[in-house]
ZANU-700375 format. One line per field, with one value per residue (C-alpha): x, y, z. Coordinates in nm, 4 decimals. Layout:
REM ZANU-700375
c1	[X:...]
c2	[Y:...]
c3	[Z:...]
REM end
This chain:
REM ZANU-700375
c1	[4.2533:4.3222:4.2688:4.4801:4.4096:4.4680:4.1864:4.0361:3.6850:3.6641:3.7444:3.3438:3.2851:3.5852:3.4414:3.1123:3.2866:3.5038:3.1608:2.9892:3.2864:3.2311:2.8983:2.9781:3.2460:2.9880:2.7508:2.9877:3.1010:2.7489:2.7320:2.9795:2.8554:2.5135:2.6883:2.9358:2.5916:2.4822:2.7118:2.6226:2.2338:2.3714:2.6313:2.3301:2.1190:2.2332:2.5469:2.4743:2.1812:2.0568:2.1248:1.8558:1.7718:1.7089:2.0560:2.2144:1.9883:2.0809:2.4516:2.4400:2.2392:2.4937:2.7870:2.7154:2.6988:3.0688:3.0946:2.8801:3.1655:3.4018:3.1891:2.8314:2.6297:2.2698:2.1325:2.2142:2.0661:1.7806:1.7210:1.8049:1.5551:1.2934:1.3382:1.3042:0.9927:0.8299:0.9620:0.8075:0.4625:0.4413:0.4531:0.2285:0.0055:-0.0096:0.2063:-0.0632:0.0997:-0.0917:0.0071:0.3994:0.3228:0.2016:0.4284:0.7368:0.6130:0.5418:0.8778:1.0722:0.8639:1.0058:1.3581:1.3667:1.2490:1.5044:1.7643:1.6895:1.6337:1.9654:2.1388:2.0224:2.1893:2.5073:2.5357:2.4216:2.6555:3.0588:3.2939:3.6288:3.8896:4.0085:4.3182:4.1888:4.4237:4.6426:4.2773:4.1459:3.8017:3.5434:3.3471:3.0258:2.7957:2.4287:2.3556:1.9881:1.7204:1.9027:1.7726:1.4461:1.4896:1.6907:1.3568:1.1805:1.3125:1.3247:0.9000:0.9210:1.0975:0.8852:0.5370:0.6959:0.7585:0.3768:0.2255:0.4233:0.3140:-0.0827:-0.0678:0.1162:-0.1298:-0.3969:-0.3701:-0.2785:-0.5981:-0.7456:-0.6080:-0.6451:-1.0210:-1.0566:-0.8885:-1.0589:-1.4047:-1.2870:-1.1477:-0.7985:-0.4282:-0.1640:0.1500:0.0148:-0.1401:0.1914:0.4104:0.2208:0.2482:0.6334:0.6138:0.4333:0.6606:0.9518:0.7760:0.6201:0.9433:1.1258:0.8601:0.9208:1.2847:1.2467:0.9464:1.2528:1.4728:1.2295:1.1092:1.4801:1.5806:1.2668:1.4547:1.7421:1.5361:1.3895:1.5202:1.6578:1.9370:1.9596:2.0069:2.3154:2.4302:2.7973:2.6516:2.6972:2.3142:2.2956:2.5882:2.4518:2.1182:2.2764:2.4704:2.2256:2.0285:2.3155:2.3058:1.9539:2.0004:2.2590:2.0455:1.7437:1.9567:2.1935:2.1048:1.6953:1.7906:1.9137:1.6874:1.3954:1.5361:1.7246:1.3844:1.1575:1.4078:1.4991:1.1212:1.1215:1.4106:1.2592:0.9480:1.1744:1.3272:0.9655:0.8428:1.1742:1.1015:0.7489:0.8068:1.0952:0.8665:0.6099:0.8319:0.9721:0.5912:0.5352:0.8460:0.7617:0.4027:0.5403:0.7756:0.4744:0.2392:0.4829:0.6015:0.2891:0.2056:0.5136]
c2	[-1.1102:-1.2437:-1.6426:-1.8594:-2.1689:-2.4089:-2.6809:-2.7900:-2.7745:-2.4199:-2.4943:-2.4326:-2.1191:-1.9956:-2.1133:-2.0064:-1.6490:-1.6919:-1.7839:-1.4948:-1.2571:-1.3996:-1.2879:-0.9922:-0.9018:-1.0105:-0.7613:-0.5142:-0.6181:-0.5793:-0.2281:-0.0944:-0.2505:-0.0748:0.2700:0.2034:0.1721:0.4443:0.7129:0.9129:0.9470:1.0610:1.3286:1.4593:1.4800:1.4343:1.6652:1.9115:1.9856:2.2571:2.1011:2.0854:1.7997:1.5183:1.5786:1.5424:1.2657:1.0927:1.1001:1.0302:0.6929:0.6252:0.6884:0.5103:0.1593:0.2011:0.2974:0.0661:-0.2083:-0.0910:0.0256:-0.0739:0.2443:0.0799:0.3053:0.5850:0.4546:0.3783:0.7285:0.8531:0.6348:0.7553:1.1154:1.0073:0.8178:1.1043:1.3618:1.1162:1.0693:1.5116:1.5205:1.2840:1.4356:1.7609:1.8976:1.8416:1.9988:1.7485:1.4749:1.5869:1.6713:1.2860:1.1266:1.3092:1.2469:0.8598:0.8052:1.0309:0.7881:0.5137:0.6112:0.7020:0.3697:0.1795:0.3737:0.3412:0.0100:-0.0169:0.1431:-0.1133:-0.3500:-0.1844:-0.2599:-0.5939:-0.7363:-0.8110:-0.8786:-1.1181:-1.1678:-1.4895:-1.6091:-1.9324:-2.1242:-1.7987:-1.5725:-1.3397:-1.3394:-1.1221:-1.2682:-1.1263:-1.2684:-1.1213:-1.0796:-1.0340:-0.9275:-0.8288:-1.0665:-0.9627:-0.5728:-0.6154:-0.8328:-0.5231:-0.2496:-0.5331:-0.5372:-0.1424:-0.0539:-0.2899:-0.1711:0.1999:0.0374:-0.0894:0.2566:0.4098:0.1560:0.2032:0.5444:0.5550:0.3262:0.4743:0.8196:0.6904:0.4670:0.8002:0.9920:0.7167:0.6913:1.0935:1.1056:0.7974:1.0287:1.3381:1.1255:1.2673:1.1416:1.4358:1.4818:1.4539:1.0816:0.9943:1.1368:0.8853:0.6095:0.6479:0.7094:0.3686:0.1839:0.2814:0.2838:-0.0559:-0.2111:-0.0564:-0.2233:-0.5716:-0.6102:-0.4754:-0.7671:-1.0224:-0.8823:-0.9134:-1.2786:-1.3364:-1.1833:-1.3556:-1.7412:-1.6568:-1.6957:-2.0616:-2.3412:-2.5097:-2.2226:-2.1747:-2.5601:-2.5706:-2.1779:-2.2416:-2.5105:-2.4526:-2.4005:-2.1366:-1.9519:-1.9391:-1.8211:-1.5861:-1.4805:-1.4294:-1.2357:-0.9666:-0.9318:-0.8362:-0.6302:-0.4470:-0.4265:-0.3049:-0.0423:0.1241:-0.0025:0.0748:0.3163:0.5695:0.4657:0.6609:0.9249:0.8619:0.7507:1.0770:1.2848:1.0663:1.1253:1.5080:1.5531:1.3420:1.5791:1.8977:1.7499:1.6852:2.0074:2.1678:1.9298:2.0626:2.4103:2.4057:2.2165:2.4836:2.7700:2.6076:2.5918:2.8982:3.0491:2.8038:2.9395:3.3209:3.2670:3.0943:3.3788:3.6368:3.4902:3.4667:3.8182:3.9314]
c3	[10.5329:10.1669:10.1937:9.9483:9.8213:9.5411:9.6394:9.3430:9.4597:9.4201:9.0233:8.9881:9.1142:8.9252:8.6080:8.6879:8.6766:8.3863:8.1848:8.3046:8.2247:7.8687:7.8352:7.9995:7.7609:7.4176:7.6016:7.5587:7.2284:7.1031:7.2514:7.0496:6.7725:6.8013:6.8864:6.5549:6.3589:6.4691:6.4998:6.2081:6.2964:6.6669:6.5068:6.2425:6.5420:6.8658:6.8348:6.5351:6.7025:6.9348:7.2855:7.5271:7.8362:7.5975:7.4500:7.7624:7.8679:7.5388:7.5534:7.9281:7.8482:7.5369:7.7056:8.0414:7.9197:7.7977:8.1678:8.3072:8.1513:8.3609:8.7008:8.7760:8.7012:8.6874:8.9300:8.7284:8.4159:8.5630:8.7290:8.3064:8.1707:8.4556:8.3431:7.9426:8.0185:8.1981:7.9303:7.6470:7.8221:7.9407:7.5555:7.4713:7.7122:7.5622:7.8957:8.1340:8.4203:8.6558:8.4102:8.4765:8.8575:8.9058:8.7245:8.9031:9.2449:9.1447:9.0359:9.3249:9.5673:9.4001:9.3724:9.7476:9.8142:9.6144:9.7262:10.0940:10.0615:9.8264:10.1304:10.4078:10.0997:10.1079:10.4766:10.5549:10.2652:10.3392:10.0892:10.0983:9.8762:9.7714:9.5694:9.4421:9.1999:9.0873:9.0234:9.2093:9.3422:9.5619:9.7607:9.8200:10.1513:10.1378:10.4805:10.6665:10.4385:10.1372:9.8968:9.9667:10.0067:9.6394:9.5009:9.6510:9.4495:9.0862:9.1948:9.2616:8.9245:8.7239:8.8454:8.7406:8.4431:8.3793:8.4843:8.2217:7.9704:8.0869:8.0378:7.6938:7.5727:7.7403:7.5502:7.2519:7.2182:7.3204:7.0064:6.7477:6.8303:6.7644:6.5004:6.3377:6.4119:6.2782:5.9498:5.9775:6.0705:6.0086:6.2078:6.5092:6.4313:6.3149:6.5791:6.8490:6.6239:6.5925:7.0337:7.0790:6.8578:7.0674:7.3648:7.3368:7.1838:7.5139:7.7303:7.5626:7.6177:8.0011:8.0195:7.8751:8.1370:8.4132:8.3221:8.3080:8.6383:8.8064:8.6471:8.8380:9.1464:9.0792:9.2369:8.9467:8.9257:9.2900:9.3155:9.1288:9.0647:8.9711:8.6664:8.2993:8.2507:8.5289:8.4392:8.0344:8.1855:8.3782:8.0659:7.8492:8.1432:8.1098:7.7511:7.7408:8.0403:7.8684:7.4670:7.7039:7.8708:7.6634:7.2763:7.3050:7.5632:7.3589:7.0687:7.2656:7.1518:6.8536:6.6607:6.7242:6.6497:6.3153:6.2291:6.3373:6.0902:5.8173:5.8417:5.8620:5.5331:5.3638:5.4239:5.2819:4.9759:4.9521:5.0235:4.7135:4.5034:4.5363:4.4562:4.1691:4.0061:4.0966:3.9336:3.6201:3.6341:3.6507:3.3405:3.1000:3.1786:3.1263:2.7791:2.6765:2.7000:2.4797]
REM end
């Protein structure tokens, strides 16, 4: 039953959600933004490319946080960056098949768990809707343990998170120390160096969100969670949820294959260079013998 009511005490919680619509709708401003600036690097190569898994993955990631605007798709982009992370580090890891086999069956026990426990969510909540002062609102009522099973799968998600950090750094430190004893750097140096940057810049905005989503839990904004502080926190939380998503996201991708391009196009420089010396060198020799 849809309850009605004009009382002005529910004037805060209406704000609350007009504020956080706000931020919701910057979020998305800044989004599109990104994916404007962008847009030629992902038609050069994202779609003129051969297509492969971290196409799809790419465009998947892009494209769902214009989705996620309209529905809430997190699970999905969570289960997209999962399979990115594991692609990045079987690559890193020379494709160590026990490398790959770990990291799969680490991450499928953690998405079971979240989604089980996502599922006991799902049906210990109840929802309402209210007409208060000519808006419409949902009410949501969190039931049993569902706070706690939905803290459970933020703590499940964000030790995934750290494992995949540990072991990027661990084989990178790895490869920097050989190749600092064998005196060399080469592609291969290089190539992990551009991996960690986006890697460890990845890691850093998911640490913001984290820090973030654990504020939301203190008793200052639990206190008084229809203020004007909590409801700018909470903003801001869902701006950095949605640059950490869907604008560094996608960048995963978008920067090794901007550097695998840029070395394509070096070696085409060289290779062009050389056979214009060589023609250059041909031509002298052979005028000099008439």
């Amino acid at each position: 039953m849809t309850l009605v009511s004009n009382d002005p005490s529910w004037w805060p919680l209406i704000n609350a959600n007009l504020i956080l619509s706000y931020f919701i709708v910057a979020a998305s401003v800044a989004l599109m933004y990104d994916w404007a600036l962008t847009f030629g690097q992902e038609v050069e190569l994202i779609w003129r490319q051969r297509w492969s898994l971290m196409t799809f993955l790419y465009l998947s990631m892009r494209y769902a946080g214009i989705g996620y605007a309209v529905i809430n798709m997190m699970d999905v982009v969570n289960v997209i960056l999962g399979v990115i992370m594991i692609a990045r580090l079987h690559a890193m890891y020379q494709r160590s098949r026990k490398v790959l086999i770990f990291l799969v069956v680490i991450f499928l026990a953690i998405r079971t768990a979240n989604a089980v426990m996502l599922a006991i969510v799902a049906m210990q909540i109840s929802g309402e809707e209210f007409v208060l002062s000519g808006t419409y609102q949902c009410m949501i009522d969190y039931g049993g343990d569902s706070v706690f099973l939905t803290s459970m799968t933020w703590i499940l998600s964000t030790v995934w998170e750290v494992l995949a950090l540990c072991l990027a750094v661990w084989i990178a430190v790895k490869h920097f120390r050989e190749l600092r004893q064998h005196s060399t750097r080469g592609i291969i140096g290089d190539s992990f160096t551009v991996l960690m940057k986006t890697h460890v810049s990845y890691f850093v905005s998911f640490l913001a969100i984290s820090c973030f989503k654990l504020g939301l839990f203190s008793s200052t904004v639990l206190a008084d969670s229809y203020s004007l502080d909590a409801q700018i926190y909470n903003g801001f939380t869902q701006i950095f949820q949605f640059v950490g998503f869907f604008v560094l996201g996608p960048r995963l991708i978008l920067g090794v294959r901007e550097y695998h391009a840029e070395l394509v196009a070096n070696s085409d420089t060289a290779t062009a260079m050389t056979s214009i010396a060589f023609q250059e060198r041909v031509h002298v020799s052979t005028s000099s013998s008439v």
